[in-house]
C-alpha positions as CSV (number, residue, x, y, z in Angstrom):
1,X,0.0,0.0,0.0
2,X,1.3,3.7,-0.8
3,X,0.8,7.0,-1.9
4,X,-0.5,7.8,-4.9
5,X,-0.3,11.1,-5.6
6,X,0.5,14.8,-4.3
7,X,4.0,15.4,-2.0
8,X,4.1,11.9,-0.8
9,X,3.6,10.1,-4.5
10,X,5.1,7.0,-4.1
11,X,6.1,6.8,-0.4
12,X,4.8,3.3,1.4
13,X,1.8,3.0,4.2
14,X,2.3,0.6,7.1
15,X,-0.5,-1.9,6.6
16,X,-2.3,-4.0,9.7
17,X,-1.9,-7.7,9.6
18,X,-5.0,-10.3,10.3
19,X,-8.6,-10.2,9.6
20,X,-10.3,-7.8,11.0
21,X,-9.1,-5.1,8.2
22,X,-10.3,-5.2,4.5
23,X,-8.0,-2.1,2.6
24,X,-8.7,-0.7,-0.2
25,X,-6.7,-1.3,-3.1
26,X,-4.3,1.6,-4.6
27,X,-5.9,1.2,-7.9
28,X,-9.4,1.6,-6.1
29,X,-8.2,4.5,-4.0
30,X,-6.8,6.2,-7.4
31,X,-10.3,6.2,-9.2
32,X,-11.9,7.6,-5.9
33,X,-9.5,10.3,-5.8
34,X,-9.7,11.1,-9.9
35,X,-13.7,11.3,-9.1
36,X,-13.1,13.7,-6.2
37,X,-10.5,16.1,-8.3
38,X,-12.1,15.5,-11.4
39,X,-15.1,14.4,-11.1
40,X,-17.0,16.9,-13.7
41,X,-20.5,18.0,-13.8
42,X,-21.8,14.9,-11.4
43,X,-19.2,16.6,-8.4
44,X,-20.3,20.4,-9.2
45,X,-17.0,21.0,-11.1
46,X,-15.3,21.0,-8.2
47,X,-11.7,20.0,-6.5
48,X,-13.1,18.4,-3.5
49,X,-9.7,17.5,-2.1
50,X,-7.3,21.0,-2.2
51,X,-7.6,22.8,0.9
52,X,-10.4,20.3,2.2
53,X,-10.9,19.6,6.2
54,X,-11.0,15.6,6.0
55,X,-12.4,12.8,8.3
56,X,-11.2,9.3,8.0
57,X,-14.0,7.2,9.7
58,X,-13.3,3.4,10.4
59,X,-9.4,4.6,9.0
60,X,-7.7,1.7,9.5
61,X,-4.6,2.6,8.2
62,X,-5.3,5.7,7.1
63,X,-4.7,5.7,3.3
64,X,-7.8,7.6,2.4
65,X,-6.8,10.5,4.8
66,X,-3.1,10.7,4.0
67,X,-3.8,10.7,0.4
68,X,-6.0,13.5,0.9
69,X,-3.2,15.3,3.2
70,X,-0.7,14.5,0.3
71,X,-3.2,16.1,-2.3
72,X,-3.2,19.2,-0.2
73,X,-6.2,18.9,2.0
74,X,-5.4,21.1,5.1
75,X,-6.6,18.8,7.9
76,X,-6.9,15.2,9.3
77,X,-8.9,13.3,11.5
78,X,-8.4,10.0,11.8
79,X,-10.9,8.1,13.9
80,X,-11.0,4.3,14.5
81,X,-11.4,2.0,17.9
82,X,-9.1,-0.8,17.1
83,X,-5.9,-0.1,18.8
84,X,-4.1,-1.8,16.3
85,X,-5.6,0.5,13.3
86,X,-4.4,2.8,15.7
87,X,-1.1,2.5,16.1
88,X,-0.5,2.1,12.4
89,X,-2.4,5.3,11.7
90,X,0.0,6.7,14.1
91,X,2.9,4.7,12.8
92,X,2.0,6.2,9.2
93,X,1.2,9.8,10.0
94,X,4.7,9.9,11.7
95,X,6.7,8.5,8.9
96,X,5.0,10.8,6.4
97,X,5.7,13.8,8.6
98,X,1.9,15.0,9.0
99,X,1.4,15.5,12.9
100,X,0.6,18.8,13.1
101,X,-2.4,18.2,10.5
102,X,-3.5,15.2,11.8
103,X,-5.7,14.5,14.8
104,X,-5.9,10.6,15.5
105,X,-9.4,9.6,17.4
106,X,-9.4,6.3,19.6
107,X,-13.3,6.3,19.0
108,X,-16.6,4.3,17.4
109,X,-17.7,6.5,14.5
110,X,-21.4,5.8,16.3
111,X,-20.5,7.8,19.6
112,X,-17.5,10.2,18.6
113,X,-17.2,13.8,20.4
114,X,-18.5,16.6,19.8
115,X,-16.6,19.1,17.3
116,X,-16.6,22.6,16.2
117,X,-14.7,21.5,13.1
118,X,-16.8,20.4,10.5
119,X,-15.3,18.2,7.9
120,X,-15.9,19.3,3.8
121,X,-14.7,15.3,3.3
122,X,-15.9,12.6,4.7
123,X,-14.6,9.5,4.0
124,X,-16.7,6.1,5.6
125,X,-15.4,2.8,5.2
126,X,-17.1,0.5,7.9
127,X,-17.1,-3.8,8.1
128,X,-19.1,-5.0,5.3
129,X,-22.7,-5.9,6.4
130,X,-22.5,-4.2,9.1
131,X,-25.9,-2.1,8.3
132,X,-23.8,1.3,9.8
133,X,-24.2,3.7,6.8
134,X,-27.4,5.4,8.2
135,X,-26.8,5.1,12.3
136,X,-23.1,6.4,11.7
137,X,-24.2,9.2,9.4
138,X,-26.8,10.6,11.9
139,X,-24.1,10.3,14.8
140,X,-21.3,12.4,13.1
141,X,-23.9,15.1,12.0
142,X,-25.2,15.2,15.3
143,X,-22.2,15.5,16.8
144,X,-20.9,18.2,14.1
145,X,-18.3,16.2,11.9
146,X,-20.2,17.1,8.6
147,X,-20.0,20.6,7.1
148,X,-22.9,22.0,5.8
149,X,-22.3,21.3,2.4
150,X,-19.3,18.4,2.4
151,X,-18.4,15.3,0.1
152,X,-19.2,12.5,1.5
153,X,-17.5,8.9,0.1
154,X,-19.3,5.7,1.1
155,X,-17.5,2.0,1.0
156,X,-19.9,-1.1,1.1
157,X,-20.0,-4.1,-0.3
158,X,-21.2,-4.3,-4.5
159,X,-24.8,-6.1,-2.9
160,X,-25.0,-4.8,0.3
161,X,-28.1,-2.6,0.4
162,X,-28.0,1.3,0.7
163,X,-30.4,3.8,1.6
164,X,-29.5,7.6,1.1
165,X,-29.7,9.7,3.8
166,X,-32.2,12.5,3.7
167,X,-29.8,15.7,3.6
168,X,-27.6,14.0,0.8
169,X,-27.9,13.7,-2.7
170,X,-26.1,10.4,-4.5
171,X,-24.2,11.7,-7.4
172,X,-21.9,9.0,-8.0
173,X,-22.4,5.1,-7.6
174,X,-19.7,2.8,-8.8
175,X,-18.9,-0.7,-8.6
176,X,-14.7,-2.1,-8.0
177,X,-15.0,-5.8,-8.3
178,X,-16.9,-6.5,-4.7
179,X,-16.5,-2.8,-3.6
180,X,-19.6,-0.2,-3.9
181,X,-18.6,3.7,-3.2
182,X,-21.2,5.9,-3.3
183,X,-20.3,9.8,-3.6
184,X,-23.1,12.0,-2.0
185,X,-23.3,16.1,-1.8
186,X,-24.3,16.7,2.0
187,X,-26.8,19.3,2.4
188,X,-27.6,20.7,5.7
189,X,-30.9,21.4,6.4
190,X,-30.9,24.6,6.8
191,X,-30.1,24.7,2.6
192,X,-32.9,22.6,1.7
């Protein structure tokens, strides 16, 4: 696993060894991130990445944050409960250099703290199956992880079910060998 693009192109990820963790591949993570940069008309012409304040839910090792970081997003949160995914998020943000714009979470996505920094990127990637993608959205809004109007990329299985959420609209749905990601423009309510 590395780094695709940005300041770290190329540079290796520490990666988690057993079970419980299902990465993405590179080649998976590259077509996410061409979407997000490029993504055209579907992703309102817009560079979702540069500048962007990013959460990295269920991070594992944190690939889909530090690949934002190296694409020149401006902040990190990492946020996992699985003290190995931990430590390797640590292990990884350390060895790219990216401390002071990274904040690592030992927390469930379904009860994290309250913020006061909303993130513009989301990035959810939870155990297959697991039936999380509505319960986990309504806990970070609640809790004030998502911006008013943020990106917000979804990682299920190809026939798991999905159900939008009410203040999102699905603007990309595409299918990596068993891997669904669903792009979807969060907008608060006060916009609708």
């Amino acid at each position: 696993m590395r780094i695709i693009a940005g300041k770290h192109r190329g540079r290796n990820l520490s990666t988690i060894s057993g079970n419980f963790l299902r990465p993405t591949s590179d080649r998976v993570r590259e077509s996410i991130f061409n979407i997000l940069t490029q993504g055209g008309k579907s992703l309102k012409n817009k560079d979702w990445v540069t500048n962007a304040f990013v959460l990295d839910g269920f991070a594992g090792t944190g690939a889909f944050g530090l690949e934002a970081l190296s694409r020149g997003a401006n902040h990190l949160t990492l946020m996992d409960n699985n003290q190995n995914a931990l430590d390797t998020c640590h292990k990884n943000v350390v060895a790219l250099n990216e401390r002071s714009n990274t904040e690592i979470l030992n927390t469930d996505c379904l009860n994290p703290p309250r913020t006061n920094k909303p993130c513009t990127l989301v990035f959810l990637d939870p155990p297959y199956f697991s039936g999380f993608s509505n319960s986990v959205i309504d806990s970070l809004e609640k809790t004030g992880w998502i911006a008013d109007t943020a990106m917000i990329v979804f990682e299920l299985e190809e026939k798991e079910s999905f159900r939008c959420w009410d203040q999102a609209i699905v603007v990309e749905d595409r299918c990596y060998g068993n891997s669904r990601v669903i792009f979807a423009c969060w907008t608060s309510s006060k916009d609708k």
